[in-house]
C-alpha positions in Angstrom: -14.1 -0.5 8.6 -14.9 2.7 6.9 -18.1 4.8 6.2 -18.7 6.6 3.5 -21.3 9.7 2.9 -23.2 8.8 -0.7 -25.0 11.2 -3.3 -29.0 11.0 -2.1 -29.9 11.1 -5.7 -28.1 9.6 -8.6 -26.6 12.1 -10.8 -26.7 12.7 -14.3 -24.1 11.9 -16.1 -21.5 14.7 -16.0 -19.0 16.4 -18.7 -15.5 15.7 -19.0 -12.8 18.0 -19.6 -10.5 17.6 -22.7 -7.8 18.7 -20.3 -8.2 16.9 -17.2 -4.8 17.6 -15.9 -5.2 21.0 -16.1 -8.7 20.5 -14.4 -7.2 18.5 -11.5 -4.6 21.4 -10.6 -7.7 24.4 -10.8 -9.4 22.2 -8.6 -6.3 21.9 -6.1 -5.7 25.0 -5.8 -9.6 25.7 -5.6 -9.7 23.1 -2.8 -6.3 23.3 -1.3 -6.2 20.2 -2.0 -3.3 17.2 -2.2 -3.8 14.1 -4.1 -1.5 11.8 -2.6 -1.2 8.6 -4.8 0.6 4.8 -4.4 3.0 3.7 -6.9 0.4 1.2 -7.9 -1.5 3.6 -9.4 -2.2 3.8 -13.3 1.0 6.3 -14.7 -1.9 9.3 -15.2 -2.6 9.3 -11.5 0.9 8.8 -10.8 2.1 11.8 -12.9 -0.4 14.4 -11.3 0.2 13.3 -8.0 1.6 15.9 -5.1 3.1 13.2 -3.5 4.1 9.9 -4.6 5.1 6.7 -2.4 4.4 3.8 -0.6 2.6 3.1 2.4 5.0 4.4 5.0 6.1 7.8 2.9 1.8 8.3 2.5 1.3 7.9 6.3 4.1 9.9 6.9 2.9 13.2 4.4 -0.8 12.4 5.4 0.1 13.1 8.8 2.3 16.6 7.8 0.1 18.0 5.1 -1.2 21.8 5.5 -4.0 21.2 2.9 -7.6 21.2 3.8 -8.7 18.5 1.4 -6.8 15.2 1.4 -7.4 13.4 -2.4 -6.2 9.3 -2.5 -5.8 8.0 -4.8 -4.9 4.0 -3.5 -7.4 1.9 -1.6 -9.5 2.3 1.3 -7.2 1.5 3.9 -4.6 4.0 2.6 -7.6 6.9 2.6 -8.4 5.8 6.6 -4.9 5.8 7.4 -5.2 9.8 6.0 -8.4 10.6 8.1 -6.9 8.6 11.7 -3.9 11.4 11.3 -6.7 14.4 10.3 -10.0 13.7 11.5 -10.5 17.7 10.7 -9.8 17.6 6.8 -12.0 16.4 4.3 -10.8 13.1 2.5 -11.6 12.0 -0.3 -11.1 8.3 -2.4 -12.0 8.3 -6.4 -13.4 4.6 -6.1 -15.3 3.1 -3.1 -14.8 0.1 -4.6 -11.0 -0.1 -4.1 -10.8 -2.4 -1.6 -7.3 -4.7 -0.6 -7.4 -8.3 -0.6 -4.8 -8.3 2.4 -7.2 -6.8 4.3 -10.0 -8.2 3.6 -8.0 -11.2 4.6 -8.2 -10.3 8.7 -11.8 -9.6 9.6 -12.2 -8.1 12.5 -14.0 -10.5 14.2 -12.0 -13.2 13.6 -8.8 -11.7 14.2 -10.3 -10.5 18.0 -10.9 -14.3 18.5 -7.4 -15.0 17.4 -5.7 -12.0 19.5 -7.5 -13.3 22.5 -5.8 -16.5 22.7 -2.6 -14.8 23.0 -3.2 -12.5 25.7 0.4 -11.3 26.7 1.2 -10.8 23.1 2.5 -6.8 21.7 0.3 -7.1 18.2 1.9 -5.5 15.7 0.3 -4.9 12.0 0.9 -4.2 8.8 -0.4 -0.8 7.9 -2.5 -2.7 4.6 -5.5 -3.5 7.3 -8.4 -2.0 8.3 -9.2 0.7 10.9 -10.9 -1.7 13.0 -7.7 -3.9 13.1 -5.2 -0.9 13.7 -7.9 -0.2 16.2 -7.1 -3.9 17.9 -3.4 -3.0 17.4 -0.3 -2.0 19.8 2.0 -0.4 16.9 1.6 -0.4 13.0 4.5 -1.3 10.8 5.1 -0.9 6.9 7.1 -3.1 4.6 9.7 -0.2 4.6 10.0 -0.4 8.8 8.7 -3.9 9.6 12.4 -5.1 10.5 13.2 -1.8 12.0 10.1 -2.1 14.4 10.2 -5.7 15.6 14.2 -5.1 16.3 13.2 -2.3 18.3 11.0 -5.0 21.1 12.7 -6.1 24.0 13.5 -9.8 23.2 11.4 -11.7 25.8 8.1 -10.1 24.8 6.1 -12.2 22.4 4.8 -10.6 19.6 1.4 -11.4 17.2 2.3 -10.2 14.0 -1.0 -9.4 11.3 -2.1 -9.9 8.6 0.4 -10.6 6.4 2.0 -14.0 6.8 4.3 -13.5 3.9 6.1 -10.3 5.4 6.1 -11.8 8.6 7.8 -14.7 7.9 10.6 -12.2 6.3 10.8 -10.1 9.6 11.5 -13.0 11.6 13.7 -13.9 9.4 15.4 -10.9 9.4 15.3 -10.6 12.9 15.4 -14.1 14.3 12.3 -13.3 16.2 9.6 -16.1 16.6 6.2 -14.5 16.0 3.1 -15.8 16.0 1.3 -15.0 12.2 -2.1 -14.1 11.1 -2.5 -16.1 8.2 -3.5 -13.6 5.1 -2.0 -12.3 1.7 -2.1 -10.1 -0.9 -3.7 -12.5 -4.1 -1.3 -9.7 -5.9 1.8 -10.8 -4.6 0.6 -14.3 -4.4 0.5 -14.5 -8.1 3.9 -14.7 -9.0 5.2 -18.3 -10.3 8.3 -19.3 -9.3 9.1 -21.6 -12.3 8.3 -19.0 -14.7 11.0 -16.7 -12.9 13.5 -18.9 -13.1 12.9 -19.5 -17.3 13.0 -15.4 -17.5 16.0 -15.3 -15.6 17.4 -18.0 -17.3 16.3 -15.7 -20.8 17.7 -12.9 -19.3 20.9 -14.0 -17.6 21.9 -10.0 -17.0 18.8 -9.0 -15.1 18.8 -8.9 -11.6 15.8 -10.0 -9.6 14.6 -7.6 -7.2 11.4 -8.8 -4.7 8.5 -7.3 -2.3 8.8 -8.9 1.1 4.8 -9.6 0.2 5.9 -12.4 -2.0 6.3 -16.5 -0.9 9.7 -17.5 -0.1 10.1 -19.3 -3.1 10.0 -16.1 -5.0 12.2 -14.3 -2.6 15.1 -16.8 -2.2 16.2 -15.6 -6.2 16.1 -12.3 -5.2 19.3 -10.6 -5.0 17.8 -7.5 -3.0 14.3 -7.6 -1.1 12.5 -4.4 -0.4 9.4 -2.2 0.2 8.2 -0.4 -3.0 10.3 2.8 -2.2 13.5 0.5 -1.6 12.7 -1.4 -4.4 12.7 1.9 -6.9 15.9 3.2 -5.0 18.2 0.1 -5.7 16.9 -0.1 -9.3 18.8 3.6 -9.3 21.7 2.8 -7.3 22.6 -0.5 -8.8 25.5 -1.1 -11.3 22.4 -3.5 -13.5 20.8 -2.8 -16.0 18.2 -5.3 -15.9 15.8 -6.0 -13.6 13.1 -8.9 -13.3 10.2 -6.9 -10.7 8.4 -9.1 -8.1 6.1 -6.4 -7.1 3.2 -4.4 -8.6 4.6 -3.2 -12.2 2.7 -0.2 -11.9 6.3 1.3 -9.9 8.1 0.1 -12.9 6.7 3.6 -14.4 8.6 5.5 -12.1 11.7 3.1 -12.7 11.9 4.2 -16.1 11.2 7.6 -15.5 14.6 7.3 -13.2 16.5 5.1 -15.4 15.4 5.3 -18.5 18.7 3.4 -20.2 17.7 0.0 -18.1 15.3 -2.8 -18.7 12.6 -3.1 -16.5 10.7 -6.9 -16.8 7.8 -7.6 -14.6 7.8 -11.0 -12.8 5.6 -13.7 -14.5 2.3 -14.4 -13.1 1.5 -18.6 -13.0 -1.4 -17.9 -15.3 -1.0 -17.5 -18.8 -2.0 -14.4 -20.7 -3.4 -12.3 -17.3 -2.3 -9.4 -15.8 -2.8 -11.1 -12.2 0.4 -9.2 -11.2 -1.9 -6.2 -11.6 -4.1 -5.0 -8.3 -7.7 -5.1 -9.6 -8.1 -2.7 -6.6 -5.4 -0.2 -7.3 -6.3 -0.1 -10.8 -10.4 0.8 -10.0 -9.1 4.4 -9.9 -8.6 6.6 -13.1 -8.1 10.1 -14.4 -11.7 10.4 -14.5 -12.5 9.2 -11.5 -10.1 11.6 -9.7 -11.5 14.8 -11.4 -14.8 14.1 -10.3 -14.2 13.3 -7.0 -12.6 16.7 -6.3 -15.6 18.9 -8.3 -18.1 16.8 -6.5 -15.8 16.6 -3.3 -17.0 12.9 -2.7 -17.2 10.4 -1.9 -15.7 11.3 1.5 -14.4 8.8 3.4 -15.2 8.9 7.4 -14.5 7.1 10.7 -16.2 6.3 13.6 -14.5 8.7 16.2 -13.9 5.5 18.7 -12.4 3.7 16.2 -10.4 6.6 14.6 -8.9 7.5 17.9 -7.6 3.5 19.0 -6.4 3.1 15.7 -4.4 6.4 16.3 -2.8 5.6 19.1 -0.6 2.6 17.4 0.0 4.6 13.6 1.4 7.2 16.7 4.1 4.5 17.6 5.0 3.9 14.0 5.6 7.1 12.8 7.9 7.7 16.2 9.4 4.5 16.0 10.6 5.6 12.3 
């Protein structure tokens, strides 16, 4: 659940700066401001970015920033996540339209009704939910700590893991934990065809295939290494490849070639033919453009319920310790 506070009137249309990346960083420093981006993110956004990462390195600068104005550019949930850790700074999303499937997924409601059949369960969630489900929530967890988290439960305490189903069925996995699962997904991850893969691979016998723990098991049992998006980008550096067949979002495969720029990068096949499913629709809302004006106009702002903000603390609290 978020809240936004809207323009009374709709304005004209406003000028846009031949330079807008020299725009952005006057208005930074105007603002003392941070624009803290995913690596989803169109390469424009990417490349003016303070900080770059996925959702556990965000959380992790959201929470240590000095700046007075907080500038997101990834989804709604990612913006929350900034104003749980600093309800005193003013933050800012270039598209109130970029929502996440995934957490769309869990309505609160529904997930309540779910969480109250297991009453002695610890609930742990995946930080791509909403407030209101953090809110309902004992600890958070990230694809990068997920595995680090759950091992970290005593053994004999059950455990309702939301509300990715994918993920969870990684962790326990991983962990030989049973866990009871929220059943969502990200329609992202979702999209990748299995068969498809397998003809690339078979194409491209030298490249590796690297996965997002997001992705169905039949994707992830080719995958010689499984990781969050920072892990992901890591090994692609490390590794003695120099091929690599991408399960995830190819929107990090701009910051793979920035890092290795002698090595292949191939984005997973999505099943439908000719679509850039593997794309968020969400994650791509945001632009150059969109950025700029956010920071002259300094909205929309993104605000929380103080009730709300304050549960939903108290578990993104855990995680960041528990890291």
């Amino acid at each position: 659940m978020f809240t936004t506070i809207r323009p009374t009137t709709q304005p004209a249309k406003e000028a846009i700066p031949d330079d807008l990346f020299a725009a952005i960083n006057d208005l930074k420093k105007e603002l003392n401001a941070v624009i803290l981006a995913h690596y989803y993110q169109n390469n424009d956004i990417q490349d003016i970015a303070d900080y770059l990462g996925d959702s556990l390195g965000l959380s992790q600068q959201a929470a240590q920033t000095d700046a007075d104005v907080i500038v997101f550019a990834g989804v709604n949930f990612m913006a929350e996540t900034a104003k749980i850790l600093n309800p005193h700074k003013l933050v800012l999303l270039p598209d109130l339209d970029a929502g996440c499937s995934l957490a769309d997924s869990c309505p609160p409601d529904q997930f309540a009704k779910f969480k109250a059949l297991y009453p002695d369960h610890l609930v742990i969630s995946y930080i791509n939910c909403t407030a209101e489900i953090k809110a309902m929530s004992d600890i958070i967890c990230t694809s990068s700590n997920a595995v680090k988290i759950v091992n970290q439960i005593p053994q004999d305490q059950p455990i309702i893991f939301a509300p990715d189903r994918n993920l969870g069925r990684y962790v326990m996995e991983k962990t030989g934990r049973k866990m009871v699962l929220w059943e969502g997904s990200c329609i992202v991850h979702e999209t990748f065809s299995e068969r498809k893969m397998i003809d690339l691979k078979m194409a491209n016998p030298e490249a590796e295939i690297i996965a997002h723990p997001e992705c169905e098991e039949p994707v992830l049992r080719h995958a010689s290494f499984i990781g969050s998006t920072t892990a992901l980008l890591k090994y692609t550096q490390q590794s003695n490849h120099q091929a690599f067949i991408v399960a995830t979002e190819p929107g990090i495969i701009h910051q793979m070639e920035k890092a290795s720029p002698h090595k292949l990068f191939i984005p997973a096949p999505a099943i439908k033919e000719n679509c850039a499913c593997n794309e968020c629709p969400y994650m791509r809302l945001n632009t150059l453009e969109k950025l700029y004006l956010c920071m002259k106009n300094k909205s929309p702002e993104l605000t929380l319920p103080e009730k709300t903000r304050q549960a939903a603390l108290i578990p993104m609290q855990r995680m960041l310790a528990m890291s």
